[in-house]
C-alpha positions in Angstrom: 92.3 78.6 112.4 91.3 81.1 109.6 93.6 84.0 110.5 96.5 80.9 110.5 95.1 80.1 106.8 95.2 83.4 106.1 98.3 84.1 104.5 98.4 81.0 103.1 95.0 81.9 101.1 97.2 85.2 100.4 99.7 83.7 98.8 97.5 81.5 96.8 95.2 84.1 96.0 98.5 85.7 94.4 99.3 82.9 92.4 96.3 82.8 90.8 95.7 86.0 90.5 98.9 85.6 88.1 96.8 83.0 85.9 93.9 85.4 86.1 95.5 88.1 84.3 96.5 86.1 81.5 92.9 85.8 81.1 92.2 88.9 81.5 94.2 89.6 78.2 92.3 87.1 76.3 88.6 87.7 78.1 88.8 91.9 77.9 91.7 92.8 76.1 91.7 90.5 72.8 87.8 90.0 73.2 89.0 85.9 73.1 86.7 83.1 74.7 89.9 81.2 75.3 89.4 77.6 77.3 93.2 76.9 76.9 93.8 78.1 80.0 92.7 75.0 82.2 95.3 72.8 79.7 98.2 75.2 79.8 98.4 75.8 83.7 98.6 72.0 83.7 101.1 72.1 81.5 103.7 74.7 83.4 102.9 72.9 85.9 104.0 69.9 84.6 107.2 71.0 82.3 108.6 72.8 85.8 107.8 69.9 87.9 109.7 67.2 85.6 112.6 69.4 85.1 113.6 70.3 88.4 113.1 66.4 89.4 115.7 65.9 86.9 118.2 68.2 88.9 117.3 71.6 86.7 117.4 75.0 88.6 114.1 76.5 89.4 114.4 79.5 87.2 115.4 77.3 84.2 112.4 75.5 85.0 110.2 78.5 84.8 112.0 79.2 81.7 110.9 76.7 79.9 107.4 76.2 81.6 106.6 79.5 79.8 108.0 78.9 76.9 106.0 75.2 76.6 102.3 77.8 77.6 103.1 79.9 74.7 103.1 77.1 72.7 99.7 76.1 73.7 98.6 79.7 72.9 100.1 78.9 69.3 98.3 75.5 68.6 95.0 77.5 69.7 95.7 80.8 67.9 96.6 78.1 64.1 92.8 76.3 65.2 91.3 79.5 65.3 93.2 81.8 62.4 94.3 79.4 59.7 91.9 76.8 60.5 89.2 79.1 61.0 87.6 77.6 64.1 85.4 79.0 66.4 87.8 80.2 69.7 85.8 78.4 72.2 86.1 74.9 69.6 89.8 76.4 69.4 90.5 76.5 73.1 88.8 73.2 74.1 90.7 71.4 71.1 93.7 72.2 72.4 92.6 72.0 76.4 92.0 67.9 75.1 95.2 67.9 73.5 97.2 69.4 76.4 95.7 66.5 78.5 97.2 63.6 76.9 100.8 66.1 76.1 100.5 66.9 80.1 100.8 62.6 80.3 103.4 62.5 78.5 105.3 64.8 80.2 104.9 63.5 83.6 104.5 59.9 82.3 101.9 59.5 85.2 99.0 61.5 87.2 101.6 63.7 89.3 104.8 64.7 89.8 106.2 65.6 93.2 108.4 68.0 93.5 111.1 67.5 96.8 110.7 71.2 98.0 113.0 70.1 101.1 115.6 69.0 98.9 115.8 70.8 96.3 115.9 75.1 95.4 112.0 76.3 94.7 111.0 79.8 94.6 107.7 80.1 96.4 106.8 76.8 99.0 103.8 76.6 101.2 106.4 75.9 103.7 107.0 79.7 103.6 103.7 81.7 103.3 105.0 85.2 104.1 108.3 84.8 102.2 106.1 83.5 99.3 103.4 86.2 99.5 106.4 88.9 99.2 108.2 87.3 96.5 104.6 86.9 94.2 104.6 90.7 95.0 107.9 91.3 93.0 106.6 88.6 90.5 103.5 90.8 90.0 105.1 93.8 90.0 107.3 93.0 87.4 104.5 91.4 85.2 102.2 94.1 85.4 105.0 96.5 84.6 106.1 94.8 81.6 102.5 94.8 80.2 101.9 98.0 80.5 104.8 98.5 78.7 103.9 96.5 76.1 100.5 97.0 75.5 101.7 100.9 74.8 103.5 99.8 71.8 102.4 99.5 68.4 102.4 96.0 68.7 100.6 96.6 71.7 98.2 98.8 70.3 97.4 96.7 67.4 96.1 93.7 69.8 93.8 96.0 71.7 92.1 97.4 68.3 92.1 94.5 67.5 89.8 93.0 70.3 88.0 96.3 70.8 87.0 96.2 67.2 88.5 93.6 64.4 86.7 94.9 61.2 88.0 98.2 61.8 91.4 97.3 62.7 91.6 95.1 59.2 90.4 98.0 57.9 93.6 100.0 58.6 95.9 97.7 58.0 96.5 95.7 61.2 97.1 91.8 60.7 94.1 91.2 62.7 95.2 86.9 62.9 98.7 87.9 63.8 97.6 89.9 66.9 95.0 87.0 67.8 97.8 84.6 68.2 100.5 86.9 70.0 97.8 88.1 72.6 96.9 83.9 73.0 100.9 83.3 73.2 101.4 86.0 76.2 97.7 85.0 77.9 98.7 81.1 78.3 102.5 82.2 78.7 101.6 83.9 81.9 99.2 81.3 82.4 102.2 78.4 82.8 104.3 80.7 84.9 101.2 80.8 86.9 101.0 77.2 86.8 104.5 76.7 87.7 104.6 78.8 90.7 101.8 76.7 91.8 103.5 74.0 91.3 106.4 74.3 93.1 104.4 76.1 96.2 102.3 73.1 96.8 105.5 70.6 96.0 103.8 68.8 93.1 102.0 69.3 89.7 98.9 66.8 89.1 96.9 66.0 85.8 93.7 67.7 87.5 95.4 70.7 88.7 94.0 73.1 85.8 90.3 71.8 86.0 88.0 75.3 86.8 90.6 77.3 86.2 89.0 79.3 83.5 86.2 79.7 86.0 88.3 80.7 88.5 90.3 83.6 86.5 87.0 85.0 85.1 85.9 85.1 88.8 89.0 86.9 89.5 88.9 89.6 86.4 85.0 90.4 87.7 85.6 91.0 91.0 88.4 92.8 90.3 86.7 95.1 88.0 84.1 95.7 90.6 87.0 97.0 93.0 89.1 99.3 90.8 86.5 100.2 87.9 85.7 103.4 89.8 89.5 103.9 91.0 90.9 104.2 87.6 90.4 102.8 84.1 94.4 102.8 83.7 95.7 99.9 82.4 97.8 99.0 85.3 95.5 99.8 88.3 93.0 97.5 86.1 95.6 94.3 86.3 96.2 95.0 89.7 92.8 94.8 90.3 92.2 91.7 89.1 95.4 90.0 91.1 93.5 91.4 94.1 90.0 89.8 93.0 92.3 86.0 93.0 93.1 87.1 96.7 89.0 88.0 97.6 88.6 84.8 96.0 91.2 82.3 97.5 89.8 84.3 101.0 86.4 83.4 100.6 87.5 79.9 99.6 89.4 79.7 102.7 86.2 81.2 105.1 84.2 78.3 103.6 86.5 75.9 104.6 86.8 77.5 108.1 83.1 77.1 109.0 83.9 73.0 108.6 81.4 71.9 105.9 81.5 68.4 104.3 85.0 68.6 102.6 82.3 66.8 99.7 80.3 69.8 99.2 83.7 72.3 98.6 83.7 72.1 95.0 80.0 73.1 95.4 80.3 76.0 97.2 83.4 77.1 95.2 80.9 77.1 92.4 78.3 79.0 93.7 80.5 81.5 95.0 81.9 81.7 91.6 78.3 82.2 90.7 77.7 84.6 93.1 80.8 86.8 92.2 79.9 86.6 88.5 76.2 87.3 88.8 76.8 90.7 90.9 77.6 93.2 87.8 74.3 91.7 86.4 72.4 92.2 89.5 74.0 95.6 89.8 73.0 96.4 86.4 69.3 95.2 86.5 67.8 95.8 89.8 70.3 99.0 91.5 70.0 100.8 88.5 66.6 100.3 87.9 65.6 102.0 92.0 68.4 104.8 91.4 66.0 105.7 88.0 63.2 105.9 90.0 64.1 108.1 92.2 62.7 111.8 91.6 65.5 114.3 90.3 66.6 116.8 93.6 64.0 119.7 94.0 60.9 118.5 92.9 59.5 118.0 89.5 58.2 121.4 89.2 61.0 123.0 87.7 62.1 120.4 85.7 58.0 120.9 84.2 58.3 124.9 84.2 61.8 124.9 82.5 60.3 122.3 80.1 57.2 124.0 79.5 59.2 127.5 79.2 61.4 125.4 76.0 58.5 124.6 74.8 56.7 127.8 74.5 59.3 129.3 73.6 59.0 128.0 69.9 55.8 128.8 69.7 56.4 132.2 70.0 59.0 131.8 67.4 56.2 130.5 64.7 53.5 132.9 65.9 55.9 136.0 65.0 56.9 134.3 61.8 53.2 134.5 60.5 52.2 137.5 61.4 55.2 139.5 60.1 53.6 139.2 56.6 50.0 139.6 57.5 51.5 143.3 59.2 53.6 144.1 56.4 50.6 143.7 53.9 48.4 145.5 55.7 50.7 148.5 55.9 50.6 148.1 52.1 47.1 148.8 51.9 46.7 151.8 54.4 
């Protein structure tokens, strides 16, 4: 039954792996606390459902799903630059907000999408055709980011979140950046979200809740994978779409060993925990052994060489005193 799930969890662990880079722009590239997220994937969701029930083609769909995320990533970047709110206040503001817009856009708790009837892109229907189209999704994200973020414009939105006072400092619009980096975070975000959407054949009210939790989980474990690969900014995002698949797997594996269905939204949590608590393990308890461990030959030469520096000086000061003491007693003889 797991290796059946399997590509199923793939392709899942794709799609959200898609959302997780979007936070990964806000998280580590803009330095952004942003809680949008769990609104706007709704939201894709949502737009992309309601349009193609109303007859619209798939793509146009999509289209307009990111377009609607962006959006999102405006109302939070105006909270948090003109308004001057804090960008967790900022994010859940407009998470609360995206609720009652989500609503209204669905005019109910769901939408179903007819995937039998009607053109979608990825279905669940189709794991292995969906898993290689996410591929060419990803592929062209990634590549397009990495483009970008090598611009000027680009550029400015990384100083920016790597250090704001400086980048004022030179002349970068530091609130300008803030909202463009929030605008392509939730963008990608809704695609994500409508993607999902049209893989499982609906969109629901409650299909963004965690979703911040889960694309942090994703960034971490990815950045345990490929931090000592590369620190390029590609092999970094591609990292993180592989920490969604680790995740959706492990998610999967839980569900194989057939726990209470009522305890899955516990154990997704505390493997969530688990994930995020390892670079803080790593960093207080592996890294405290490998100092205690005695440096490769011995001590002894590391206290000879030492002890060699130190006398070394001395000598220095004992043949700067007595150069005078000589010289004026060859006066006197």
């Amino acid at each position: 039954m797991f290796w059946s799930a399997l590509p199923g969890a793939i392709s899942l662990g794709l799609i959200w792996g898609l959302m997780a880079i979007g936070v990964y722009i806000t998280y580590k590239v803009l330095d952004f606390a942003d809680l949008t997220v769990d609104g706007s994937i709704c939201t894709g969701g949502a737009v992309c459902a309601v349009l193609m029930a109303s007859g619209v083609n798939a793509w146009a769909a999509i289209i307009v799903a990111i377009i609607a995320g962006a959006l999102a990533g405006l109302v939070t970047g105006i909270f948090h630059t003109l308004m001057g709110i804090p960008a967790i206040l900022s994010g859940i503001l407009t998470q609360l907000i995206l609720w009652s817009v989500n609503l209204k856009i669905m005019g109910q708790a769901n939408q179903v999408i007819e995937s039998r009837e009607s053109y979608v892109i990825v279905s669940q229907l189709e794991a292995g055709w969906s898993i290689l189209i996410m591929c060419g999704f990803l592929a062209v994200v990634i590549g397009g980011l990495y483009w970008f973020f090598g611009t000027e414009t680009g550029c400015g939105i990384r100083a920016t979140g790597n250090n704001p006072n400086m980048s004022r400092a030179q002349g970068i619009n530091v609130s300008l950046n803030k909202i463009i980096g929030l605008m392509i975070s939730n963008a990608l975000v809704a695609l994500a979200g409508a993607l999902l959407a049209q893989y499982q054949g609906f969109a629901d009210i409650n299909m963004g809740r965690g979703a911040i939790v889960i694309g942090l989980a994703a960034v971490i474990i990815g950045e345990a994978i490929v931090t000592r690969i590369s620190r390029n900014f590609a092999v970094q995002l591609t990292g993180v779409v592989l920490g969604g698949i680790i995740y959706y797997i492990v998610y999967q594996f839980v569900i194989w060993l057939n726990l209470d269905t009522e305890y899955l939204k516990m154990f997704s949590a505390i493997v969530v925990a688990i994930f995020l608590a390892i670079p803080y393990w790593k960093k207080r308890y592996f890294y405290k052994f490998a100092k205690k461990r005695p440096p490769e030959g011995g001590g002894t030469d590391a206290a000879g060489a030492s002890g060699e520096q130190a006398a070394a000086p001395q000598a220095q000061e004992t043949e700067r005193l007595e150069t005078p003491a000589e010289a004026e007693g060859g006066e006197h003889v």
